[in-house]
C-alpha positions in Angstrom: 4.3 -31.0 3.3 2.2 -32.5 0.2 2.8 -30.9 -3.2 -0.9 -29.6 -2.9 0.0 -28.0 0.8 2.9 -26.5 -1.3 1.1 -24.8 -3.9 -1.2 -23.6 -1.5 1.5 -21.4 0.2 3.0 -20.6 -2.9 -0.8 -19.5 -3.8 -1.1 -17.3 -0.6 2.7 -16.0 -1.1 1.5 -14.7 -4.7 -2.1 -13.2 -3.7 -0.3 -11.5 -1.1 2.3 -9.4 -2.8 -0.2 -8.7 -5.7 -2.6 -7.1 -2.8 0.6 -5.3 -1.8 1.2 -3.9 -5.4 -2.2 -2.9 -5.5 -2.3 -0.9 -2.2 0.7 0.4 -3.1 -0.7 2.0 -6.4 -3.9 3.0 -4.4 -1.4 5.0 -1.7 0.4 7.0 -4.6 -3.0 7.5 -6.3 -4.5 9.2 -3.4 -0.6 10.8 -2.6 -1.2 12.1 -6.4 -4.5 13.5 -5.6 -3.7 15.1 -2.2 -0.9 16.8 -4.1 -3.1 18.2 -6.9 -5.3 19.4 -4.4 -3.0 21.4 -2.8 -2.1 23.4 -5.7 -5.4 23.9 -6.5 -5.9 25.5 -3.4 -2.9 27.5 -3.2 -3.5 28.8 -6.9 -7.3 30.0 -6.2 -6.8 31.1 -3.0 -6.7 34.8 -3.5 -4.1 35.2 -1.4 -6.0 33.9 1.3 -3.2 33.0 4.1 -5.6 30.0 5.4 -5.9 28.6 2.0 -2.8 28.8 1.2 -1.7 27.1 4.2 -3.9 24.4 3.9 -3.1 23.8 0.7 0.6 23.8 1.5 -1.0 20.9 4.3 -2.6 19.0 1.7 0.9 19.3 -0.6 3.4 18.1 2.2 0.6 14.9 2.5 1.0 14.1 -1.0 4.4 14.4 -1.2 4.8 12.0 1.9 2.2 9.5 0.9 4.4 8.5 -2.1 7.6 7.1 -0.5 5.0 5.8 1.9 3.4 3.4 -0.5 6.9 2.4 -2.1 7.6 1.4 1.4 4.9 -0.4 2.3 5.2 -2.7 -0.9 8.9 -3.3 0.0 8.3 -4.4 3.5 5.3 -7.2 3.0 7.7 -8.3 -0.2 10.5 -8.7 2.3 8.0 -10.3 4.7 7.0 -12.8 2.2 10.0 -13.7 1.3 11.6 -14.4 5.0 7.9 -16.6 5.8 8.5 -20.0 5.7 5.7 -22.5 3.7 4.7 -23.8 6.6 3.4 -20.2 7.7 1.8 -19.4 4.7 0.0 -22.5 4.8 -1.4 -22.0 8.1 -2.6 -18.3 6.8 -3.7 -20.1 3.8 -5.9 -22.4 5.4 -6.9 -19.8 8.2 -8.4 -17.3 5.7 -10.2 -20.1 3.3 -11.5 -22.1 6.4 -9.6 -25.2 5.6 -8.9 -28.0 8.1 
């Protein structure tokens, strides 16, 4: 492997777990929002049962979508790490179109 085919992988390696961070903020953003939904709900419901539960729903969502996105950056960040350069190059080349 040439020093270009090198930083190509190490290129892909990088675009990869910034994608990954990224996601990951996206997942506890909408986590965020699914959770201030559900007290919204459960504070105007007017002691509506449905509401209430839904928003209890909507709460236990949020909640769950947070350790979610933690996770999900923490497995492609171990995935990256355990690919070899050879791999990433082949991904590399696969997604630009590169022969």
């Amino acid at each position: 492997m040439n020093e270009t085919e090198l930083a190509y992988a190490t290129k892909y390696k990088k675009r990869i777990k910034t994608l990954a961070l990224i996601f990951m903020i996206f997942i506890i953003l909408m986590g965020v929002g699914l959770i201030g939904l559900g007290i919204y709900m459960m504070v105007i419901s007017e002691s509506k049962v449905e509401i209430i539960f839904v928003g209890a729903i909507l709460l236990l969502m949020g909640i769950s979508d947070i350790p979610l996105g933690i996770y999900f950056r923490t497995r492609v960040n171990k995935r990256i790490n355990n690919m070899s350069d050879e791999d990433a190059l082949k991904r590399y080349k696969r997604i630009y179109g590169i022969k």
